[in-house]
C-alpha positions, 0 to 999 in steps of 0.5 A: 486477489489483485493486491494493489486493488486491495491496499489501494482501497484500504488506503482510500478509506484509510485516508477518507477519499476516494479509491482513486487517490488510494490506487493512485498514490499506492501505485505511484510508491511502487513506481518510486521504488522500482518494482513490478505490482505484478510480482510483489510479494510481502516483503515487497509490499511491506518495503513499499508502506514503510519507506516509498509510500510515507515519503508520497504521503508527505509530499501530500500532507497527509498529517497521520503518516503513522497511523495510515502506515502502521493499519496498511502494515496490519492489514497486510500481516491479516491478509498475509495468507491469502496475499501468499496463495494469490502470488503463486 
């Protein structure tokens, strides 16, 4: 499981566009904050929604910050078992 494919698909259709624009902002975030998307794990990623990826979303004028955030924080809580299995 490629998690960045993963949460950057859930952000595309989070926010209506295409995974492009998903992958792309979610990669720009983890660039923001300095990190390797190959050695991620969940705090990682929950650090990355939560501060790098509502400022990149900002820049953006995205109007439901929260809401795209907050379902990104659920389906990250939902995959969490499998995320763990995919990082070892």
């Amino acid at each position: 499981m490629n998690t960045v494919f993963t949460f950057g698909f859930k952000l595309a259709e989070l926010l209506n566009q295409n995974d492009a624009v998903g992958l792309g902002l979610l990669s720009l975030a983890i660039k923001d904050a300095g990190k390797d998307s190959q050695q991620m794990g969940y705090q990682d990623f929950k650090d990355v929604f939560q501060n790098q990826l509502k400022a990149r979303l900002k820049r953006a004028n995205v109007s439901n910050i929260d809401q795209v955030t907050d379902a990104l924080l659920k389906h990250l809580n939902e995959t969490q078992s499998l995320f763990t299995m995919s990082v070892r």
